[in-house]
PyMOL Python script that loads the backbone (N, CA, C, O; Angstrom):
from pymol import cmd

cmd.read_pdbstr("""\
ATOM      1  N   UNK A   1     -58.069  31.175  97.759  1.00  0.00           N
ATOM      2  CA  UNK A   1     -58.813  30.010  98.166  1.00  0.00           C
ATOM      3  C   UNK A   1     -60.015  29.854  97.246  1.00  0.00           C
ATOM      4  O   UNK A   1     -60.511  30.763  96.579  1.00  0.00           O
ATOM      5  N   UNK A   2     -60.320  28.908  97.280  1.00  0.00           N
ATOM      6  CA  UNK A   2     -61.745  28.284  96.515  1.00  0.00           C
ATOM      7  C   UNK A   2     -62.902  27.347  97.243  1.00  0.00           C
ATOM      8  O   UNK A   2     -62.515  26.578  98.123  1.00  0.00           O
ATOM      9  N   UNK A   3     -64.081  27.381  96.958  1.00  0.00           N
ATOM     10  CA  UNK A   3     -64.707  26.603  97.938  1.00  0.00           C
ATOM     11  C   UNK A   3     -65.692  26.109  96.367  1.00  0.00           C
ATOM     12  O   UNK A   3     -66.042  26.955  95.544  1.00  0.00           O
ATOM     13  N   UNK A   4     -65.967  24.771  96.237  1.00  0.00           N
ATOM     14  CA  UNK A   4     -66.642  24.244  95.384  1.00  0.00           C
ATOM     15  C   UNK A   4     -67.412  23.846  96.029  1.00  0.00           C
ATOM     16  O   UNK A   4     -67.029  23.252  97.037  1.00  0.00           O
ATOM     17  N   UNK A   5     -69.053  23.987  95.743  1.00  0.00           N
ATOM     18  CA  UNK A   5     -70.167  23.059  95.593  1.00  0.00           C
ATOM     19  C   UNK A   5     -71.092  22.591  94.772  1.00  0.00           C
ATOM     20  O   UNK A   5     -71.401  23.283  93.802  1.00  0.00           O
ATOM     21  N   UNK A   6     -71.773  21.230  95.002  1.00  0.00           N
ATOM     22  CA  UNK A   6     -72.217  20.789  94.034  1.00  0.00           C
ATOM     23  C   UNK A   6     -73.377  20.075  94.469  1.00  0.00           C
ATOM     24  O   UNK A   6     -73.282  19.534  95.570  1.00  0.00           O
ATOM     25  N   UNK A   7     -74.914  19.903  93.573  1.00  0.00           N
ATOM     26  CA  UNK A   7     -75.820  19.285  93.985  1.00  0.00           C
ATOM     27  C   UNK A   7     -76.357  18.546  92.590  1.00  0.00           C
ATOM     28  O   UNK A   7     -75.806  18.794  91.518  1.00  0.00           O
ATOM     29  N   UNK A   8     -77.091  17.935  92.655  1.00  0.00           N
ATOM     30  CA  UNK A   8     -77.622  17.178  91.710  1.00  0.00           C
ATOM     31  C   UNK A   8     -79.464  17.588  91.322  1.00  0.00           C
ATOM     32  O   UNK A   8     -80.091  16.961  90.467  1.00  0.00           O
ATOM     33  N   UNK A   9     -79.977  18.560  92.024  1.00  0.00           N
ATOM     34  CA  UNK A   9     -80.756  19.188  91.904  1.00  0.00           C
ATOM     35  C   UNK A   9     -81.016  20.481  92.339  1.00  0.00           C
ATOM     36  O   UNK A   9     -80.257  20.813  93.250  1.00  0.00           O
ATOM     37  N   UNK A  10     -82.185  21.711  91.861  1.00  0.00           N
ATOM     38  CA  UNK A  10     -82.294  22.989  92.771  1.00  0.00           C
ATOM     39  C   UNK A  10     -83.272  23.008  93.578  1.00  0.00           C
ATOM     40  O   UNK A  10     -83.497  24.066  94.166  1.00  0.00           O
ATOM     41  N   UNK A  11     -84.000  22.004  93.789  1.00  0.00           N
ATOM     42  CA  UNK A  11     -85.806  21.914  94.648  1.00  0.00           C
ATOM     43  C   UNK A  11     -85.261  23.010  96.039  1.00  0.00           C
ATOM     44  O   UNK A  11     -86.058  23.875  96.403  1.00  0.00           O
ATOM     45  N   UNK A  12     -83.810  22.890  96.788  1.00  0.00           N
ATOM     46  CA  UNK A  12     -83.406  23.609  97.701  1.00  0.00           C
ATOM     47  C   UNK A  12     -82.684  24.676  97.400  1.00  0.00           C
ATOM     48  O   UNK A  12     -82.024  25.076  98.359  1.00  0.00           O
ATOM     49  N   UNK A  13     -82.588  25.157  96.629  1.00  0.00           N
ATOM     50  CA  UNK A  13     -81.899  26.218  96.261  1.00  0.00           C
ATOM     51  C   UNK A  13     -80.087  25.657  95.013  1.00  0.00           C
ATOM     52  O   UNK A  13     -79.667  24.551  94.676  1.00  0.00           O
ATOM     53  N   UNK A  14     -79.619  26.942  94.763  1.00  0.00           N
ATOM     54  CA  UNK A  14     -78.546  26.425  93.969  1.00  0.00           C
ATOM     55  C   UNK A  14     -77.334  25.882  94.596  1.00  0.00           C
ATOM     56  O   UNK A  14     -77.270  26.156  95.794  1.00  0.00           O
ATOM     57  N   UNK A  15     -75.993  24.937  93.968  1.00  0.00           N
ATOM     58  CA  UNK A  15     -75.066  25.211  94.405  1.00  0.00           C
ATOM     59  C   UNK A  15     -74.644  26.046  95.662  1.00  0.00           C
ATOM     60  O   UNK A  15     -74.601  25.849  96.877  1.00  0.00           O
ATOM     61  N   UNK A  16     -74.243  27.461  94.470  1.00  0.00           N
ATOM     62  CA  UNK A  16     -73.526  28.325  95.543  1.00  0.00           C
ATOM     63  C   UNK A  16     -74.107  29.119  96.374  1.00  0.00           C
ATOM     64  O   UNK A  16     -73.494  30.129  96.717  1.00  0.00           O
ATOM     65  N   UNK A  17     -75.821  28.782  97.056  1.00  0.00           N
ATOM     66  CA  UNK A  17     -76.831  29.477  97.860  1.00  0.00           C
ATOM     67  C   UNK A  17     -76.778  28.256  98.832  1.00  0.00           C
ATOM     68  O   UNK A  17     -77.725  28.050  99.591  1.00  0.00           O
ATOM     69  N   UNK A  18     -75.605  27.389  98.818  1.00  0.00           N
ATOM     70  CA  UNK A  18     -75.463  26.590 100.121  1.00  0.00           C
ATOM     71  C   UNK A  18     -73.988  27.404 100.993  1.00  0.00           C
ATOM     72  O   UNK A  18     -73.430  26.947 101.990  1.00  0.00           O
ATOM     73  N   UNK A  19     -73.779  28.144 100.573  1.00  0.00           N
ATOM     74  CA  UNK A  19     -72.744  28.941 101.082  1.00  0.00           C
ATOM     75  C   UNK A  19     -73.025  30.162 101.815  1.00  0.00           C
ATOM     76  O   UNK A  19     -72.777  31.333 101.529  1.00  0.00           O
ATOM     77  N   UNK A  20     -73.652  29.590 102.922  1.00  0.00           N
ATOM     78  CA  UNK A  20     -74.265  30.367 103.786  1.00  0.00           C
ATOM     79  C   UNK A  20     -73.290  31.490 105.029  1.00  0.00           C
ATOM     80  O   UNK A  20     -72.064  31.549 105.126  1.00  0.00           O
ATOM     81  N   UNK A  21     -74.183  32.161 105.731  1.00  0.00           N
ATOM     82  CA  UNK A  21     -73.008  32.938 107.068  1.00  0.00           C
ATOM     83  C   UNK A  21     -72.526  31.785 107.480  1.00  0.00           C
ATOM     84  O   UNK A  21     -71.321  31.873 107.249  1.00  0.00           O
ATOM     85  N   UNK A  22     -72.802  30.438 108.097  1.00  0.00           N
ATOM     86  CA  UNK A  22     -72.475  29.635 108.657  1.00  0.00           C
ATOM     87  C   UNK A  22     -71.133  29.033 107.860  1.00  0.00           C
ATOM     88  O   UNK A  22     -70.135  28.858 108.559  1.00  0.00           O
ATOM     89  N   UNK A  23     -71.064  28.759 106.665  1.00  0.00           N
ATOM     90  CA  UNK A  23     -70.473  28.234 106.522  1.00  0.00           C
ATOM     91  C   UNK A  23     -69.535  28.850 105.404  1.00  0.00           C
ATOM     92  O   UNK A  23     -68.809  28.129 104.721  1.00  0.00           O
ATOM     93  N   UNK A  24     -69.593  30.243 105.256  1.00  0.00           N
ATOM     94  CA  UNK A  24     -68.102  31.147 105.220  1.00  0.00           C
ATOM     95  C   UNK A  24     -67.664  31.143 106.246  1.00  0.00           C
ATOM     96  O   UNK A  24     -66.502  30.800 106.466  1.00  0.00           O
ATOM     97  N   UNK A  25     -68.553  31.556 107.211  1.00  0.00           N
ATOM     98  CA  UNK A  25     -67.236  31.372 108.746  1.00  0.00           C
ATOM     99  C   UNK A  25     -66.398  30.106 108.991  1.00  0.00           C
ATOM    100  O   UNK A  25     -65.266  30.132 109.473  1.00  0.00           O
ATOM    101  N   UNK A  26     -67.197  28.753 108.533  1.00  0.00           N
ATOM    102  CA  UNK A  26     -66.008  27.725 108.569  1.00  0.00           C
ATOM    103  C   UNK A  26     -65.010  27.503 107.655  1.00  0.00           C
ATOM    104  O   UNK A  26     -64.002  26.838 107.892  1.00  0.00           O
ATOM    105  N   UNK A  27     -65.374  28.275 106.171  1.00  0.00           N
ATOM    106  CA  UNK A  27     -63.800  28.624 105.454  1.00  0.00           C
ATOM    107  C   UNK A  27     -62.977  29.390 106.091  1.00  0.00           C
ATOM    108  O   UNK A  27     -61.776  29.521 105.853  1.00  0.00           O
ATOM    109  N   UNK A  28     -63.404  29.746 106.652  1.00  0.00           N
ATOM    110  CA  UNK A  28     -62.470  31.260 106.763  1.00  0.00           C
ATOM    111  C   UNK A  28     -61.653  30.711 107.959  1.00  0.00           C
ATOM    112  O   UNK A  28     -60.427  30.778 108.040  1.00  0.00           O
ATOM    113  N   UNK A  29     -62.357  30.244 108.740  1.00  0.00           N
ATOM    114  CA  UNK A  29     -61.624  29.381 109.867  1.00  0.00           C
ATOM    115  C   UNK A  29     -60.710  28.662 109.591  1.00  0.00           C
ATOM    116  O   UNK A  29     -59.572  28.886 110.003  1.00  0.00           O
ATOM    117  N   UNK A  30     -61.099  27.384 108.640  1.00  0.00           N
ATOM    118  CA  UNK A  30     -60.334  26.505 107.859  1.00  0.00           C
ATOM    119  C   UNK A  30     -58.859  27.425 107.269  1.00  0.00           C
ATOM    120  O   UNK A  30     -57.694  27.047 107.391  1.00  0.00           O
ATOM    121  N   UNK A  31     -59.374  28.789 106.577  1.00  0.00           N
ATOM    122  CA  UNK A  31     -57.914  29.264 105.938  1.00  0.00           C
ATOM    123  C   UNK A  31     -57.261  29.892 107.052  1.00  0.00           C
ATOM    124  O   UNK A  31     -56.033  29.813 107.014  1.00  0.00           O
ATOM    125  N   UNK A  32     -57.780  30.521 108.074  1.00  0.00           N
ATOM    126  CA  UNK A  32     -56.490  31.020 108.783  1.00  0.00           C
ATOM    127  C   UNK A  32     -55.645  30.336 109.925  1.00  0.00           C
ATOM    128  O   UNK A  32     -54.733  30.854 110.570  1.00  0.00           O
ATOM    129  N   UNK A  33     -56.292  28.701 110.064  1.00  0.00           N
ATOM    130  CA  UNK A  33     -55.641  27.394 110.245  1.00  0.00           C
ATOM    131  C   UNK A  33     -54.587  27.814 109.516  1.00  0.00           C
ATOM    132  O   UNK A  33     -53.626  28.451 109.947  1.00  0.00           O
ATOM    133  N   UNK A  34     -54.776  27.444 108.383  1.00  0.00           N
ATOM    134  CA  UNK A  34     -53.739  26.898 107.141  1.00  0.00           C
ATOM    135  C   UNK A  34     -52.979  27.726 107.401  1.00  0.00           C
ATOM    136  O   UNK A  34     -52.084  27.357 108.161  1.00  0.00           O
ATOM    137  N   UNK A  35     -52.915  29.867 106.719  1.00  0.00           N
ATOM    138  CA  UNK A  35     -52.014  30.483 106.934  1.00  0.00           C
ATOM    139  C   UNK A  35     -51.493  30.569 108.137  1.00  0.00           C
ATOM    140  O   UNK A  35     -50.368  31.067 108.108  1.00  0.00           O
ATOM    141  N   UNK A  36     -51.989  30.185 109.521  1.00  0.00           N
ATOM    142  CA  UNK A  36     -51.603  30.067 110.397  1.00  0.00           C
ATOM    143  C   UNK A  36     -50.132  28.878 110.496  1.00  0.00           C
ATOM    144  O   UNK A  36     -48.987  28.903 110.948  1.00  0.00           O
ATOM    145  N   UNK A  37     -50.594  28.381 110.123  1.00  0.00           N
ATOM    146  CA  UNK A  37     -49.678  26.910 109.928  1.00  0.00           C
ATOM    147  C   UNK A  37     -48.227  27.189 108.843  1.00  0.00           C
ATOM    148  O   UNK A  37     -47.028  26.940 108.972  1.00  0.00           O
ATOM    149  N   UNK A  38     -48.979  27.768 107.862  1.00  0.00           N
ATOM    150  CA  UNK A  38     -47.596  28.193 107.215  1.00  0.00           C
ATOM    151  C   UNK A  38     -47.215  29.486 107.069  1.00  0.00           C
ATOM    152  O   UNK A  38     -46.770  29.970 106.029  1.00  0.00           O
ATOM    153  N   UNK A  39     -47.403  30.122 108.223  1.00  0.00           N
ATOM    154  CA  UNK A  39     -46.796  30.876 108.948  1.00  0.00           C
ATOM    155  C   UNK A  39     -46.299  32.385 108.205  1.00  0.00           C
ATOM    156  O   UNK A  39     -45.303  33.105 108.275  1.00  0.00           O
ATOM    157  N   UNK A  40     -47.781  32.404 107.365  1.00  0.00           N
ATOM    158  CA  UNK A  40     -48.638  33.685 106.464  1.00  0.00           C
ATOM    159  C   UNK A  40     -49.099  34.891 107.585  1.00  0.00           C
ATOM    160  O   UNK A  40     -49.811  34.463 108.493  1.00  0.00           O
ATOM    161  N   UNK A  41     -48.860  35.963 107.617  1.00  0.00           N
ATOM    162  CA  UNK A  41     -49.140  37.423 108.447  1.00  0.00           C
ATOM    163  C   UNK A  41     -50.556  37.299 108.418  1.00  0.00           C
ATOM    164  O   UNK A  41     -51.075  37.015 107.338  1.00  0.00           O
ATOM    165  N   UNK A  42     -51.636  37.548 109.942  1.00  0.00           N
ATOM    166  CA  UNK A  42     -52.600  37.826 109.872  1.00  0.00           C
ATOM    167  C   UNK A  42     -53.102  39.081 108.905  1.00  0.00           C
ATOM    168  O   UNK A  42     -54.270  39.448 108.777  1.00  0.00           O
ATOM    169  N   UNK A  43     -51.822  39.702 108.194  1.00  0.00           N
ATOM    170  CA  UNK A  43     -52.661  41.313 107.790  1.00  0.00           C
ATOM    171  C   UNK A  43     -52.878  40.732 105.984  1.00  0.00           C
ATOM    172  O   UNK A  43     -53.273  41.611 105.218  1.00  0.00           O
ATOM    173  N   UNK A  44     -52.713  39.813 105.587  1.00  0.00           N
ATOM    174  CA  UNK A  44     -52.938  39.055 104.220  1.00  0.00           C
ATOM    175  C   UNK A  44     -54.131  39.599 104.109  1.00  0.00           C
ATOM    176  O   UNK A  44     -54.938  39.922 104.981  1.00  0.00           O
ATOM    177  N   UNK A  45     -54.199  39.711 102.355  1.00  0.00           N
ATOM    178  CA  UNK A  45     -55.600  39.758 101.912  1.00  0.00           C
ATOM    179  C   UNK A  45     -55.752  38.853 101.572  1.00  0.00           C
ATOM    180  O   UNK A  45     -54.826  38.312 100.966  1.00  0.00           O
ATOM    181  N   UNK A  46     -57.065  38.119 101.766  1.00  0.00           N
ATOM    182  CA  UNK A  46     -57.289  36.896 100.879  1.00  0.00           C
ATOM    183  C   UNK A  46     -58.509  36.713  99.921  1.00  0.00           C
ATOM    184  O   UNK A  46     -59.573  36.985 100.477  1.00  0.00           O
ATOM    185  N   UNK A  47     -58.600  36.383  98.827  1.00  0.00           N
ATOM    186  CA  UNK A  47     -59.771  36.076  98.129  1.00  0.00           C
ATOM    187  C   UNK A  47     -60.179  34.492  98.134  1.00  0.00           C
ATOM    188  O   UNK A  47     -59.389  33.548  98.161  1.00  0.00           O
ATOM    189  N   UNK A  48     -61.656  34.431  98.099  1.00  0.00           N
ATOM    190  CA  UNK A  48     -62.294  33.439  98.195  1.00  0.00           C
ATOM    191  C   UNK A  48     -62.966  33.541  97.001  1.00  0.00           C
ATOM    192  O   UNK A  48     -63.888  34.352  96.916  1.00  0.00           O
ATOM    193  N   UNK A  49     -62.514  32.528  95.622  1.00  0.00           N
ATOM    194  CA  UNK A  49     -63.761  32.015  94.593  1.00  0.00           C
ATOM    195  C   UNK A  49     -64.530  31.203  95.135  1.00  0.00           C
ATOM    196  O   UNK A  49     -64.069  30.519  96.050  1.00  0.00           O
ATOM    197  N   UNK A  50     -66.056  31.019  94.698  1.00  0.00           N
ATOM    198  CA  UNK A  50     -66.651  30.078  94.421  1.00  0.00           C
ATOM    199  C   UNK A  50     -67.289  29.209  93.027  1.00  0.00           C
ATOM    200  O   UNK A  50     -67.330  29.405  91.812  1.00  0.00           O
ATOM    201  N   UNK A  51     -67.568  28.559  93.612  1.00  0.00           N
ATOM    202  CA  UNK A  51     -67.655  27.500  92.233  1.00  0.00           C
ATOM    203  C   UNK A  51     -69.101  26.655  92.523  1.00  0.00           C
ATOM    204  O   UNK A  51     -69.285  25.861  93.445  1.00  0.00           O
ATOM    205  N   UNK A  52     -69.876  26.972  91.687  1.00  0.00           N
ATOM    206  CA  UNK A  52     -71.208  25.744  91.850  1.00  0.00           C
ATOM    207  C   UNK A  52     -71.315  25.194  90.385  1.00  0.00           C
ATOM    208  O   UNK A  52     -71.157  25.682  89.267  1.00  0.00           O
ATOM    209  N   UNK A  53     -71.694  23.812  90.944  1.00  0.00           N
ATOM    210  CA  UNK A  53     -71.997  22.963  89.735  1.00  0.00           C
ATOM    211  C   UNK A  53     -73.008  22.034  90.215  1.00  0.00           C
ATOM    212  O   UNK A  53     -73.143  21.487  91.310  1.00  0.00           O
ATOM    213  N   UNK A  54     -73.566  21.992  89.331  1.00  0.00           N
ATOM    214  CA  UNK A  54     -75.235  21.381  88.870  1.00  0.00           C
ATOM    215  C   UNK A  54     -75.166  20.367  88.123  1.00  0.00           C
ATOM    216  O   UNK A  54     -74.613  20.554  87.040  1.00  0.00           O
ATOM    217  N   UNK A  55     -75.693  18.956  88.429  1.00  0.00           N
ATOM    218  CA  UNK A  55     -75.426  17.423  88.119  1.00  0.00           C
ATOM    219  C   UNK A  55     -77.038  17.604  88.027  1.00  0.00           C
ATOM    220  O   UNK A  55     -77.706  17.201  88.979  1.00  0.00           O
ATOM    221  N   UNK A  56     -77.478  18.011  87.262  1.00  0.00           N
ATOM    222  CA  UNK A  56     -79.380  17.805  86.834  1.00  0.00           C
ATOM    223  C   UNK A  56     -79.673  16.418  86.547  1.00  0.00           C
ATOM    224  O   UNK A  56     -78.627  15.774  86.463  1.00  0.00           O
ATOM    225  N   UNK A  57     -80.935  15.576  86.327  1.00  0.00           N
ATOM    226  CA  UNK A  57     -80.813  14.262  85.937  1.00  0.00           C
ATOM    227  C   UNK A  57     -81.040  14.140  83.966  1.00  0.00           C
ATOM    228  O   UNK A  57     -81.167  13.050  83.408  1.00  0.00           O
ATOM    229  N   UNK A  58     -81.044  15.193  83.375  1.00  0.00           N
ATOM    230  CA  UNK A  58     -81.026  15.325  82.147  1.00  0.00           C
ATOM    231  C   UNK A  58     -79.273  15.329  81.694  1.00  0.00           C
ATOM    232  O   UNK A  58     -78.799  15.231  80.562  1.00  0.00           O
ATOM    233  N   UNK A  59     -78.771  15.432  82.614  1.00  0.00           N
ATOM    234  CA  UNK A  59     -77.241  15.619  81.961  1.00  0.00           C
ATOM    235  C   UNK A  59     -76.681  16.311  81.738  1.00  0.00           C
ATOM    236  O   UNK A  59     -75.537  15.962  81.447  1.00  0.00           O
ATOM    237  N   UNK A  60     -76.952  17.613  81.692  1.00  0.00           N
ATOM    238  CA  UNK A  60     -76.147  18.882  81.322  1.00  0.00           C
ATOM    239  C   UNK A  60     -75.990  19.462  82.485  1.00  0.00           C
ATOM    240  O   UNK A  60     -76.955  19.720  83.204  1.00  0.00           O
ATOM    241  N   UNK A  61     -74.545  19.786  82.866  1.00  0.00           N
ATOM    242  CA  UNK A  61     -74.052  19.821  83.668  1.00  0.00           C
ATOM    243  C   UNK A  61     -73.922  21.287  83.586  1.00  0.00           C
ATOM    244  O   UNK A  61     -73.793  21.862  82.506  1.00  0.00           O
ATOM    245  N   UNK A  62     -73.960  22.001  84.921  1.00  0.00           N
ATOM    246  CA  UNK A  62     -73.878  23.690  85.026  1.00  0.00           C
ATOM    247  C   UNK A  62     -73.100  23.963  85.957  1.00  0.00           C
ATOM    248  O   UNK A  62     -73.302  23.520  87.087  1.00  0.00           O
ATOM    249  N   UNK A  63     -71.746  24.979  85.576  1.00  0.00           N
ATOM    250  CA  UNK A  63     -70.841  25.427  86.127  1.00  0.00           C
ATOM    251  C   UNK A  63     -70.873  26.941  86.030  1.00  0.00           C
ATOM    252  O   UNK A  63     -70.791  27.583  84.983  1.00  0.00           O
ATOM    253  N   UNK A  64     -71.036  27.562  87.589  1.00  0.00           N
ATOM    254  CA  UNK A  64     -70.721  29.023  87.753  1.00  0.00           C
ATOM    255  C   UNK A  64     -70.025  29.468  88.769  1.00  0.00           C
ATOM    256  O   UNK A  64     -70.093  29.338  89.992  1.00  0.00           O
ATOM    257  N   UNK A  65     -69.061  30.245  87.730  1.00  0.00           N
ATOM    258  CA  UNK A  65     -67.719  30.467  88.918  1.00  0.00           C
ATOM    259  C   UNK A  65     -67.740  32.374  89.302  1.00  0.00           C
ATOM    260  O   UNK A  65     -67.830  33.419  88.657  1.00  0.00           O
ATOM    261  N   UNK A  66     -67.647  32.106  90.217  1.00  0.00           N
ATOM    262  CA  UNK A  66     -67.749  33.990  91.219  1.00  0.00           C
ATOM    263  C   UNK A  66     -67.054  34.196  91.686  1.00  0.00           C
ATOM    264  O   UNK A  66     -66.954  34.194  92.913  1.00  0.00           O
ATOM    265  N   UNK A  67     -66.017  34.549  90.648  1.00  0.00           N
ATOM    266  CA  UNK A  67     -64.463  35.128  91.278  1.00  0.00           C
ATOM    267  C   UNK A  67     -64.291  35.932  92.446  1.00  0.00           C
ATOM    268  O   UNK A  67     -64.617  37.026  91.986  1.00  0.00           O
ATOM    269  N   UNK A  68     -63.976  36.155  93.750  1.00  0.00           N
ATOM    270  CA  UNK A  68     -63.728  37.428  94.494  1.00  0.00           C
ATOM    271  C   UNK A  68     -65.179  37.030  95.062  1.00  0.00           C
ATOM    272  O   UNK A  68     -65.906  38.019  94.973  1.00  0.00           O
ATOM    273  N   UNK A  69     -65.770  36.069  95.545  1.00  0.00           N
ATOM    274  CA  UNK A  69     -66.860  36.142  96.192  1.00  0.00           C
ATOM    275  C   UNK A  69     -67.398  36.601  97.442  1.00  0.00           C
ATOM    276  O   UNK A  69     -68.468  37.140  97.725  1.00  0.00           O
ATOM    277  N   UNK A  70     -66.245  36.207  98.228  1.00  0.00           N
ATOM    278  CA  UNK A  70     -66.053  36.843  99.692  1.00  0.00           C
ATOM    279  C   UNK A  70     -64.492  37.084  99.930  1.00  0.00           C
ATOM    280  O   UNK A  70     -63.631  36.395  99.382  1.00  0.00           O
ATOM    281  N   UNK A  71     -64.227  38.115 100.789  1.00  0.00           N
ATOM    282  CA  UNK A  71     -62.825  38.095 101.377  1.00  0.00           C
ATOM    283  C   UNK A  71     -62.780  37.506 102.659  1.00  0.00           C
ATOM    284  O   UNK A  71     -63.744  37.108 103.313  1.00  0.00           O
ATOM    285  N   UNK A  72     -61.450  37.478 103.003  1.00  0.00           N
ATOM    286  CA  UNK A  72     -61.139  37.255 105.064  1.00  0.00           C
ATOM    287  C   UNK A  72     -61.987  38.075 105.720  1.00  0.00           C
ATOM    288  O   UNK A  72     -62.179  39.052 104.997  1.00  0.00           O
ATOM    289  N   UNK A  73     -62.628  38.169 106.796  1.00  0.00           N
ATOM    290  CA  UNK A  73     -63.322  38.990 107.574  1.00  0.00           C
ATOM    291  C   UNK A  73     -64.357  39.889 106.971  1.00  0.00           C
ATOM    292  O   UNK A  73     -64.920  40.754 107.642  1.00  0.00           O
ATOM    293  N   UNK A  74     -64.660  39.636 105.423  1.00  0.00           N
ATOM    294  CA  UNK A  74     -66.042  40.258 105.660  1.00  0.00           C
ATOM    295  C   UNK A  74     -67.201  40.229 105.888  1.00  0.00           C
ATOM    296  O   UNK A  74     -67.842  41.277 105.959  1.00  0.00           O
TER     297      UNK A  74
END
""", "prot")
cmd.dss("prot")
cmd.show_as("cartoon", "prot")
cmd.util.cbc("prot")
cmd.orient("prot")
């Protein structure tokens, strides 16, 4: 799985520092919907990348990707 975010400034912090407890627990929710649905074994490992990207108003655009960022249940 992958979870992308993106902001257009850092005054609140980066990208991927919006990927809070709150809202790994709603990926994680979201994926075991899914494997639930297609009918994937609760004992799966799963990896979660993330991805932040930065839309600054100068134009240069910033992409950082954190392979293996979180797993299922940790």
């Amino acid at each position: 799985f992958i979870e992308v975010r993106s902001k257009s400034a850092t005054a609140h912090g980066t990208p991927l520092e919006t990927i809070d407890y709150k809202k790994r627990r709603q990926i994680e929710r979201c994926a075991r919907q899914y494997l639930a649905h297609k009918k994937v074994g609760a004992d799966v490992c799963c990896r979660f990348d993330a991805v932040g990207v930065l839309f600054p108003a100068d134009g240069q655009v910033e992409i950082v990707h954190v392979p293996d960022a979180f797993r299922l249940g940790e």
